[in-house]
ZAMARGU-4260 file (C-alpha; in steps of 0.2 Angstrom, whole numbers, plus 5000, padded with zeros to 4 digits):
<rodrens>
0) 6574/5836/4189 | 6590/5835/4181 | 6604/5823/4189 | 6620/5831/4194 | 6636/5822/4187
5) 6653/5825/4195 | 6671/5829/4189 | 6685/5833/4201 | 6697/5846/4205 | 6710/5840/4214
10) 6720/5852/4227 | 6739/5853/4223 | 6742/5856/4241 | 6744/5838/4247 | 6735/5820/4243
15) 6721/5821/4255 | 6708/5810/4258 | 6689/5812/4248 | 6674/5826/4253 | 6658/5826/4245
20) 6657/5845/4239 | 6636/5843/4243 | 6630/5834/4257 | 6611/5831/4249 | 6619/5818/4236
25) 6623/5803/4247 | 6615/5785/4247 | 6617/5770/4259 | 6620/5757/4246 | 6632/5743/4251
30) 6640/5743/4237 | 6654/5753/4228 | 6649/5755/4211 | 6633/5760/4217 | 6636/5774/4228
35) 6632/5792/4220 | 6650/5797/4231 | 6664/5787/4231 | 6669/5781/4249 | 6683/5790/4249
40) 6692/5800/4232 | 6705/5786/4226 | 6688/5776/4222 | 6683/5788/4209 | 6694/5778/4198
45) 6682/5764/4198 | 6677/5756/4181 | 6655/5754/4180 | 6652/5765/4193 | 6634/5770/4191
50) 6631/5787/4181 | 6624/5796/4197 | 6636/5809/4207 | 6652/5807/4202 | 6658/5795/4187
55) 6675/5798/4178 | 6668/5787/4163 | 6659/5794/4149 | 6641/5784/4142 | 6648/5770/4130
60) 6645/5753/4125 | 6660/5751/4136 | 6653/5758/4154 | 6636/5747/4151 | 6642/5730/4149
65) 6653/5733/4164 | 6640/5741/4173 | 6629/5726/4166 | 6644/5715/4175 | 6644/5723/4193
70) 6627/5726/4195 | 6624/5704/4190 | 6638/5701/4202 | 6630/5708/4217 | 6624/5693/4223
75) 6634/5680/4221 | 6647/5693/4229 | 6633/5695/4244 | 6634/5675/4246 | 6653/5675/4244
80) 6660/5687/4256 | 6654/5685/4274 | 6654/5705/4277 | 6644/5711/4263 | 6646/5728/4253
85) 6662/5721/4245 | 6659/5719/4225 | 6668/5707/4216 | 6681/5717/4210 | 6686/5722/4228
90) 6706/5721/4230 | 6716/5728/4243 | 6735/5733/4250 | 6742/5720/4262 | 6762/5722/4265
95) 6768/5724/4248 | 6752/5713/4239 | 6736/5715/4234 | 6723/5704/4241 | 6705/5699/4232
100) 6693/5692/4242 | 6685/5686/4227 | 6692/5677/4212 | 6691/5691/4199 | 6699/5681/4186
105) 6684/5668/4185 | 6672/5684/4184 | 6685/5691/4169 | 6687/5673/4160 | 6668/5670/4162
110) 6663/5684/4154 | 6674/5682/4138 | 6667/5665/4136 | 6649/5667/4139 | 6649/5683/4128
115) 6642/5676/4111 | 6628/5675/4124 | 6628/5691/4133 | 6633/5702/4120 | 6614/5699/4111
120) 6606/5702/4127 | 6615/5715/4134 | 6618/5727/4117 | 6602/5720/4110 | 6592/5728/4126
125) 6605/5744/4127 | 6600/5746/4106 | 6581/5745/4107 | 6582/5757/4123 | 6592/5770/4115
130) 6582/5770/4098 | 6565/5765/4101 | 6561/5774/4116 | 6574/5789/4109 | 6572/5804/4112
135) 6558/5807/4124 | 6564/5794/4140 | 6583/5788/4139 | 6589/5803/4130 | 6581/5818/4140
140) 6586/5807/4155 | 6605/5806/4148 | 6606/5824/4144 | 6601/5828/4163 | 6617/5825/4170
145) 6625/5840/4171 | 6645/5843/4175 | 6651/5850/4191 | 6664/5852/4202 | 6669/5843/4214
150) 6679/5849/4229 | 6692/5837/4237 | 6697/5846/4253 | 6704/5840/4271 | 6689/5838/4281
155) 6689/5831/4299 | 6688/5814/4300 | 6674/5809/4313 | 6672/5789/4320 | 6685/5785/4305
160) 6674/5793/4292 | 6678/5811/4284 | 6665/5823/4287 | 6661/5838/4278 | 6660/5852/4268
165) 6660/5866/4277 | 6649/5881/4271 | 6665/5888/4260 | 6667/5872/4252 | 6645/5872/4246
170) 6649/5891/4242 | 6664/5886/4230 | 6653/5872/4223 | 6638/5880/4219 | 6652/5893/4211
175) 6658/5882/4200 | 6644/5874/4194 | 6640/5874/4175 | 6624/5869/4166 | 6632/5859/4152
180) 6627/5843/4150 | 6638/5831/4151 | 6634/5818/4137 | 6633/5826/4122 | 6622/5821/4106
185) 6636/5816/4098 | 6642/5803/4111 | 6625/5796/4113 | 6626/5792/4093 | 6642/5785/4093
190) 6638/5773/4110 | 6622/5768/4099 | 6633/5763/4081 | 6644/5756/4098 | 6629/5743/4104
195) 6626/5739/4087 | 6641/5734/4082 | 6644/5722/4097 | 6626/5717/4094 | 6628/5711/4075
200) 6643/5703/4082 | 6635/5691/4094 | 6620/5688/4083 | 6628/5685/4065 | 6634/5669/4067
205) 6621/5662/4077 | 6610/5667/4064 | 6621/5657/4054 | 6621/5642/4064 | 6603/5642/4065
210) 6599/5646/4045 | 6608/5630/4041 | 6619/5636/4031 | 6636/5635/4041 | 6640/5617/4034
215) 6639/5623/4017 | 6650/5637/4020 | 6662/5631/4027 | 6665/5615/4015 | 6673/5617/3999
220) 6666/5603/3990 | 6646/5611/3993 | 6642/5614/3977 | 6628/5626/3984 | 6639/5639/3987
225) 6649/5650/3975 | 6663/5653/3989 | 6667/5646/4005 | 6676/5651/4020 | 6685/5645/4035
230) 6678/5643/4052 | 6690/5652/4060 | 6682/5667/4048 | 6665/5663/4053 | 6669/5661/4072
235) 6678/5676/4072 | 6665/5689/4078 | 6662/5679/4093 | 6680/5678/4093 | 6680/5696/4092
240) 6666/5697/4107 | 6677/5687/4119 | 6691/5697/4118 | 6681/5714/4119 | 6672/5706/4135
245) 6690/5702/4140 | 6696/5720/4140 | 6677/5728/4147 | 6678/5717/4163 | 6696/5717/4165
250) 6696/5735/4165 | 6687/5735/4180 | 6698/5725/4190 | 6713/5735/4184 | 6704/5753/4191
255) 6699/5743/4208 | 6718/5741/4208 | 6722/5757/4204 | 6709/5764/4216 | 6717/5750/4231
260) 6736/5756/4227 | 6730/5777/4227 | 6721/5776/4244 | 6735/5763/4253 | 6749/5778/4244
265) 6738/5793/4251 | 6736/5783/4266 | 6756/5782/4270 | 6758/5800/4264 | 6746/5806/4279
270) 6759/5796/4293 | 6761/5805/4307 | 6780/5804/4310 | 6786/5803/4292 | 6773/5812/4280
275) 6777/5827/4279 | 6795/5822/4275 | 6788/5809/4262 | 6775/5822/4254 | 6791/5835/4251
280) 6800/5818/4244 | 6789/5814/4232 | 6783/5833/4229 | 6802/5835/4221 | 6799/5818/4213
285) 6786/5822/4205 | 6781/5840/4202 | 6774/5843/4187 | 6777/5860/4187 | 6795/5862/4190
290) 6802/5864/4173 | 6817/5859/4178 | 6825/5845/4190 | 6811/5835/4194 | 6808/5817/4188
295) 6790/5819/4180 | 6784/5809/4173 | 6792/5793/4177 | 6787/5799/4195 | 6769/5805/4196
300) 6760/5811/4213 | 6744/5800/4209 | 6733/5794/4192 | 6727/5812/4190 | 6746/5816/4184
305) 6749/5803/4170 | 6750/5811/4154 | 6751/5800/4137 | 6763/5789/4133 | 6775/5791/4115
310) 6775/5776/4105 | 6789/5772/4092 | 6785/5767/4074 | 6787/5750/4079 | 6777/5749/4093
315) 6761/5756/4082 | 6765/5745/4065 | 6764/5728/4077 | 6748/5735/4083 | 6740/5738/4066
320) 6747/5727/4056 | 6745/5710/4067 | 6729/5711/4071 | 6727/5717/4050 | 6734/5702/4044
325) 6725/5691/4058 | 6708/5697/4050 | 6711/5695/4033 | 6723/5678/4028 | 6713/5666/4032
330) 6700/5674/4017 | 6713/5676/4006 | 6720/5657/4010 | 6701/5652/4006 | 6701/5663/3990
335) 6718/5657/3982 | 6717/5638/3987 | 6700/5635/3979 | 6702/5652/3965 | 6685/5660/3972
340) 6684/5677/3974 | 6685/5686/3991 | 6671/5694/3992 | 6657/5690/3979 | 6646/5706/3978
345) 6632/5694/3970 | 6631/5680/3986 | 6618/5680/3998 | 6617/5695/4009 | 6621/5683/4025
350) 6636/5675/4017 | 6642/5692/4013 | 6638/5698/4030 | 6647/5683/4040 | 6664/5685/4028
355) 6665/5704/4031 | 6661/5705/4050 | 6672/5689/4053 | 6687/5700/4047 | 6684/5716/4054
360) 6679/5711/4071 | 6693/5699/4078 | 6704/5711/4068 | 6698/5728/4076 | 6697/5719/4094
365) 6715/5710/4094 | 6718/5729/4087 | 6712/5735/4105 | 6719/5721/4115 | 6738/5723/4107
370) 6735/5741/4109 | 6732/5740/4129 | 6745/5725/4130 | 6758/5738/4122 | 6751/5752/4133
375) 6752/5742/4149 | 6775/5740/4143 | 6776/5756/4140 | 6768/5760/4159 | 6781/5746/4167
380) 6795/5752/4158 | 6791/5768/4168 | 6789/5758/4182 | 6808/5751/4178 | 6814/5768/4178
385) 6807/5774/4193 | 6816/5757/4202 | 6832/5763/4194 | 6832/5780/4199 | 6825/5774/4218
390) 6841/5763/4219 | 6853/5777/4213 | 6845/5787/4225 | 6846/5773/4239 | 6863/5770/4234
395) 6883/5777/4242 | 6891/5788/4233 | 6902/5776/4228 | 6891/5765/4217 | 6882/5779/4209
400) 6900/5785/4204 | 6903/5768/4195 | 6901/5771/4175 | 6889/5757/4172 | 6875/5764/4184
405) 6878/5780/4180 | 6876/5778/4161 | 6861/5768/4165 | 6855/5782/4175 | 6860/5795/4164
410) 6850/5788/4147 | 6836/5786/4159 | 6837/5805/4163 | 6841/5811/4147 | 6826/5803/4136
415) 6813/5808/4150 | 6820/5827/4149 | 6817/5824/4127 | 6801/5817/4132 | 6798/5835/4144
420) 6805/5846/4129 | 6789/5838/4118 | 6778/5845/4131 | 6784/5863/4132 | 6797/5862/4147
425) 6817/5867/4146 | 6825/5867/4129 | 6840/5857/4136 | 6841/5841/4146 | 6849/5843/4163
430) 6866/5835/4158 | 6870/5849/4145 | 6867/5862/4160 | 6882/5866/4169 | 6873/5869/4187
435) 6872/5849/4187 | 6890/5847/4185 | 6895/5835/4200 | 6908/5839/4210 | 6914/5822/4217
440) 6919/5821/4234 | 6916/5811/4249 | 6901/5820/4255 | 6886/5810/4250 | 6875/5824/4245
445) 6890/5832/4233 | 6877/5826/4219 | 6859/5832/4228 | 6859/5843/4214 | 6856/5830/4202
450) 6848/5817/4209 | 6836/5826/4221 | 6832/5817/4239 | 6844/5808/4249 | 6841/5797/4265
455) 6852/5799/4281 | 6856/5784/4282 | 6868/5784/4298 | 6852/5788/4309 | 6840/5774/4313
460) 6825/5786/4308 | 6834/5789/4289 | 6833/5771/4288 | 6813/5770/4293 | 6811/5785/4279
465) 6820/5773/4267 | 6808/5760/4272 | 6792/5769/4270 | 6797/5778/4254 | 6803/5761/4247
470) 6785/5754/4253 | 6777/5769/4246 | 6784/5765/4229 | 6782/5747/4229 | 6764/5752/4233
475) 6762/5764/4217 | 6766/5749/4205 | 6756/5736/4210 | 6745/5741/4198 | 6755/5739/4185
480) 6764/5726/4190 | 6747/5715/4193 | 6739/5722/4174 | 6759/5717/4166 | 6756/5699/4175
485) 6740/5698/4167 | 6742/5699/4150 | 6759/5689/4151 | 6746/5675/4157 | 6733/5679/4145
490) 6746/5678/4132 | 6755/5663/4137 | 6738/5654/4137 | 6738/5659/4118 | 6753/5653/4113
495) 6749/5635/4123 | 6731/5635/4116 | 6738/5641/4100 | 6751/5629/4097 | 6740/5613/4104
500) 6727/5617/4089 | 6739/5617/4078 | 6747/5601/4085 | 6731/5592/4082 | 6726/5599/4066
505) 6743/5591/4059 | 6741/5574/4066 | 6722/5573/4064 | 6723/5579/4046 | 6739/5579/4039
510) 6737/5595/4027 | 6735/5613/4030 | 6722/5625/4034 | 6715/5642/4036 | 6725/5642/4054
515) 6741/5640/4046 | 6739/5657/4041 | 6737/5666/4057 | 6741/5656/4072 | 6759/5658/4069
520) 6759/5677/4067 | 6749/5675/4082 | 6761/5665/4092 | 6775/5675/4085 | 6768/5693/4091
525) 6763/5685/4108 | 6780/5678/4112 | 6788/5695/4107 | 6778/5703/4121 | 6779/5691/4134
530) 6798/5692/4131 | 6798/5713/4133 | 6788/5711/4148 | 6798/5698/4156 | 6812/5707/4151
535) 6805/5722/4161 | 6799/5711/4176 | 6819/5705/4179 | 6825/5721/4178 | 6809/5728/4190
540) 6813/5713/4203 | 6832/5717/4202 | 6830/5735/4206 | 6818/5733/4219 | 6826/5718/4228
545) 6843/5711/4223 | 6851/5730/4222 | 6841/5736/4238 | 6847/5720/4249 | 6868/5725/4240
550) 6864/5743/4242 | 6858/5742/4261 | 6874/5729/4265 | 6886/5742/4259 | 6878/5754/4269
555) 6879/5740/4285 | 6898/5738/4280 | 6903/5759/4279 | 6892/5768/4290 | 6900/5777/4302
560) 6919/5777/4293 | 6927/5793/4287 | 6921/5787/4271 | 6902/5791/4272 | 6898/5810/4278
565) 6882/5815/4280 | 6879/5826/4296 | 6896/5834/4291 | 6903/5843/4277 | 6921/5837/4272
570) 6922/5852/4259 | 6921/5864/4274 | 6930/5857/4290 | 6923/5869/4302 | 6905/5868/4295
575) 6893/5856/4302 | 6878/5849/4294 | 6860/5849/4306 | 6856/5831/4309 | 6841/5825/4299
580) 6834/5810/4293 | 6835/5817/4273 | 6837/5830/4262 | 6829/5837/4247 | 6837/5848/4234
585) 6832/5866/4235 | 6831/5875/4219 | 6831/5892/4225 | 6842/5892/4237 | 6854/5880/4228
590) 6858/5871/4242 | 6851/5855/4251 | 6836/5856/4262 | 6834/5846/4278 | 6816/5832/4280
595) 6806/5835/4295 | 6803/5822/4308 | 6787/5823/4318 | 6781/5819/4333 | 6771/5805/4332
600) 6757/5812/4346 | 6755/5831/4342 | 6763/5830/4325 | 6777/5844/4331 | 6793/5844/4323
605) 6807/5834/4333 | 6825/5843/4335 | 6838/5829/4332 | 6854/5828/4339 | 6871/5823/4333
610) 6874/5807/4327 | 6885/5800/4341 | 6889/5778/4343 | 6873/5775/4351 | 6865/5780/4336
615) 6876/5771/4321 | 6873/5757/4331 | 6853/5758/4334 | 6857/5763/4315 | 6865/5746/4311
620) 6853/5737/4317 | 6838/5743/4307 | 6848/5740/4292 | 6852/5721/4294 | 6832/5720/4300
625) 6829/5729/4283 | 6840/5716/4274 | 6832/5702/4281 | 6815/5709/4279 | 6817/5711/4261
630) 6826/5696/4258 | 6814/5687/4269 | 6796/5694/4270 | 6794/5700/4253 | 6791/5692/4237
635) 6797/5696/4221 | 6784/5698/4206 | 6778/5680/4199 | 6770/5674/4183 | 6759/5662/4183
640) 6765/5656/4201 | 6783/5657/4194 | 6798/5668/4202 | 6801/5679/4188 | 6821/5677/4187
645) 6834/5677/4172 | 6835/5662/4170 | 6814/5659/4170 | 6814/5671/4154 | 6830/5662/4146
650) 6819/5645/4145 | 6801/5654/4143 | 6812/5663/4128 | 6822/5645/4121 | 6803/5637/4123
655) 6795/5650/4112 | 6810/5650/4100 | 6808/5631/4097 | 6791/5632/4093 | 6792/5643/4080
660) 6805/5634/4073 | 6795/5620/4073 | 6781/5627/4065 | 6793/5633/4052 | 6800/5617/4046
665) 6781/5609/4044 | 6774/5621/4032 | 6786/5619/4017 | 6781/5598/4020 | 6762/5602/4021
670) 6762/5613/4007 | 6771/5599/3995 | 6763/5583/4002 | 6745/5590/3998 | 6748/5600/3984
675) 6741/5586/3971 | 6723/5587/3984 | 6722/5608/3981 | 6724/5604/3963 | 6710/5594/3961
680) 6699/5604/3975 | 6702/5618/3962 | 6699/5609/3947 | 6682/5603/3954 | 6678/5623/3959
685) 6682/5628/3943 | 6670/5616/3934 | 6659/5617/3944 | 6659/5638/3941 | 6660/5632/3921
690) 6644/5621/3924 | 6634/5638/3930 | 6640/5648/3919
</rodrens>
């Protein structure tokens, strides 16, 4: 009986909340990742998911050592947590955080340091199940998993469960079903090659270790040896092991993140008093279909709308190049210092083996691990330009008018609409179009035009919309902000590491060695990225809370003066404006639209009346709460337990710099106190090669 395999099709309606399109695939298992369905559709992002019902991963070497680490998990999470059903990767929204009940980055670190032990094991079993017994058992059972459709539609929510489909929804399933498999020959090959790469990895150098032959190897004065190498060369497939452990687990975290952050965002957009209002908000946000005026995609409605990211020349070079040269200088160093060749094509097989795997592995995984470090920038820097815009928005009339913000805002604006260009929308950007010619005046929606949405914020319910759209965007990047705190600390712990080894080496010692030749590059590539990315992080914590606290006092300090119109129009005197708690821009009437406010019991729309002194001041009042609850309640983003501030990166940035410098200054001195002790290590190499010859 073949096994059904899921992919969904989201509704463009609204984010609603996860129906299984069939209701015979259902199981009762505690956990997660186990479950054929997701609980509820934003868990559909879940890395190591099991293939059954629906899985967003394809079959890879990838999906089985994570699904190798949940399924090991389960019990020591079972013992941990005193509700079970909870994996270890379990995270969730509380205020403006997310909580783990259980300490992930143990599970993450663990698994990059046991894997010269688990990569043997787990891609020696997954190798001999896809070959041996291929292609009467694993294979047929791969190729049964066919792809289908599945339906995510608003269902009726029964005892705080969603219950469904109704007999339309089985009828469009069974509609859309295909018979294509879902894992093709092709991928099955290339997970195989996959498992045997990380296998040969693992077991290279213990085969090493065990033959005897490591001392020689590594010990230029073995004359048993034609060449030697270094041990960060022979060491650097496990090396290479750790940090592809590192990325497979953390991956998981990262997608329970994603998966916490999409249900807590889908969750606020079903509020009964403000949602339909936020929906419209982020709808003219984020629309990825409106060619013209929206903010896509720097502002997405959920994961599914994430396109790919541009990278400059710069940005690729540092992620080919640094891992290139971190592969392949300590051979050369080895090669030049003691004049053997680099790779002897007459050595033993093994010798041969260890040299080329120990500089294609750690440079292929550093490859991948720069690469997602890089990829995880270029997401906050999004993230950076969603605060800015969120703040202009959030702003009077009068600060966005000040030529500072506005430029900042306008280079923003401009690059995204050259970015929407590259994927077939408007041949202009929005500032070359004269329909988005500000008029300034001292109506604050004279600009609605241009920048979209705007908040009533002389009404008390304004204010609360500011307040659950501000949480609803602090919400959408957690995730980001968590996976961008993570590799800084990763990458601190490098440079630390990196820079004690080095320390010792040239007090124990006294001369240089193979680490010399990459430790430095290292450090110097690391520090570069934890600079962009604290760099980002200031300017992320500014937006969010330093220009949010001004923006909401200037509004405390105006509202209600003839300065600050909003439920009247000062362009037309005998006009008034209907009260509302926002307003969007509508395109095809080319005029601002009024947010609904709902009852919170029936979820009917409430008529507002006009602003009057009541009002401003019940207005007031939620504004200073706000201030003090932002200044107060929440927390800025941290590294490594640190307030991420100016003057946090200014030292991180004066630390690094003196490092390298120091680093600098030794290596001229090494080089020329231990010259004559090369000489005479390549003297004896060269006799010695004369004796055999």
């Amino acid at each position: 009986m073949s096994q059904a395999s899921y992919v969904v099709r989201s509704s463009d309606s609204e984010s609603t909340p996860f129906i299984p399109a069939k209701q015979g695939l259902q199981n009762d298992d505690k956990y997660e990742d186990n479950l054929p369905m997701p609980s509820r559709y934003a868990m559909i992002f879940l890395k190591g998911r099991t293939l059954h019902g629906c899985n967003r991963q394809d079959f890879s070497a990838e999906w089985i050592f994570q699904r190798f680490v949940n399924v090991a998990m389960q019990p020591l999470t079972t013992r941990w947590h005193e509700m079970e059903g909870e994996g270890w990767y379990y995270v969730r929204v509380e205020g403006q955080q997310l909580q783990q009940l259980f300490p992930s980055g143990m599970v993450v670190a663990m698994a990059a340091v046991l894997s010269p032990f688990l990569f043997p094991l787990v891609f020696g079993a997954s190798l001999l199940g896809l070959t041996l017994f291929s292609p009467y058992t694993v294979w047929c059972y791969l190729r049964s998993f066919r792809k289908n459709t599945l339906i995510r539609k608003k269902g009726v929510e029964v005892g705080g469960k969603w219950r469904g489909p109704s007999k339309e929804m089985e009828k469009e399933f069974d509609e859309s079903s295909e018979t294509e498999a879902r894992f093709s020959y092709w991928s099955i090959c290339v997970t195989i090659i996959a498992c045997a790469w990380y296998f040969t990895c693992g077991v290279v150098p213990w085969f090493l270790l065990f033959s005897g032959k490591y001392a020689c190897i590594v010990d230029p004065m073995c004359e048993d040896s034609i060449v030697h190498t270094s041990p960060l060369t022979v060491f650097g497939m496990w090396l290479g092991c750790a940090i592809a452990a590192f990325r497979f687990v953390h991956n998981i975290h990262v997608s329970s993140c994603d998966c916490a952050c999409e249900a807590e965002n889908s969750r606020m957009l079903r509020d009964r008093t403000f949602g339909k209002a936020m929906h419209q908000m982020v709808h003219t946000l984020a629309d990825n279909k409106d060619e013209k005026r929206s903010f896509w995609p720097i502002f997405v409605k959920s994961e599914d709308d994430e396109p790919e990211k541009n990278w400059s020349c710069f940005r690729t070079s540092l992620v080919i190049l640094g891992p290139l040269l971190h592969g392949v200088l300590p051979q050369i160093y080895m090669s030049y210092t003691y004049s053997e060749p680099l790779l002897p094509v007459k050595e033993d097989w093994v010798i041969m083996s260890v040299i080329g795997l120990g500089v294609i592995a750690p440079a292929i995984e550093m490859g991948y691990f720069l690469y997602t470090f890089v990829d995880a920038i270029v997401e906050f820097e999004d993230v950076a330009k969603q605060l800015l815009i969120f703040s202009c928005i959030s702003s009077k009339l009068s600060m966005r008018k000040r030529a500072m913000r506005f430029n900042a805002f306008k280079k923003v604006i401009s690059d995204n609409d050259k970015y929407r260009q590259q994927h077939g929308f408007e041949d202009k950007t929005r500032f070359d179009d004269k329909r988005t010619e500000t008029r300034w005046s001292n109506d604050e929606l004279c600009d609605l035009s241009l920048f979209r949405v705007s908040f009533n914020f002389s009404r008390r319910e304004g204010v609360m919309l500011y307040r659950k759209m501000r949480q609803w965007l602090s919400t959408d990047v957690l995730n980001e902000r968590m996976e961008i705190e993570w590799y800084v600390s990763i990458s601190i712990a490098i440079c630390v590491v990196s820079t004690a080894v080095l320390a010792i080496g040239y007090f124990a010692t006294g001369k240089p060695s193979a680490v010399w030749t990459v430790l430095p590059w290292d450090i110097m590539i690391m520090a570069y990225l934890i600079l962009r990315s604290l760099n980002l992080c200031v300017v992320a914590n500014e937006y969010l809370f330093d220009d949010a606290s001004r923006a909401l006092l200037d509004w405390l300090d105006e509202i209600g003066q003839p300065e600050a119109y909003f439920e009247t129009s000062p362009d037309k005197k005998h006009e008034l404006r209907q009260p509302a708690i926002g307003w969007v821009f509508d395109e095809k009437e080319q005029r601002e639209k009024a947010l609904p406010l709902c009852n919170v019991h029936d979820g009917a729309e409430v008529t507002l009346d006009a602003a009057d002194d009541k009002s401003l001041d019940k207005a007031k009042q939620i504004l200073d709460n706000t201030i003090r609850r932002i200044e107060l309640l929440e927390e800025k983003q941290k590294i490594l337990g640190l307030e991420v501030t100016r003057a946090l990166r200014n030292r991180l940035a004066a630390s690094l710099f003196s490092v390298i410098v120091a680093m600098a200054s030794k290596i001229p001195d090494l080089l020329k106190e231990h010259s004559e002790n090369i000489n005479f290590a390549i003297q004896r190499a060269q006799a010695f090669k004369d004796h055999i010859v």
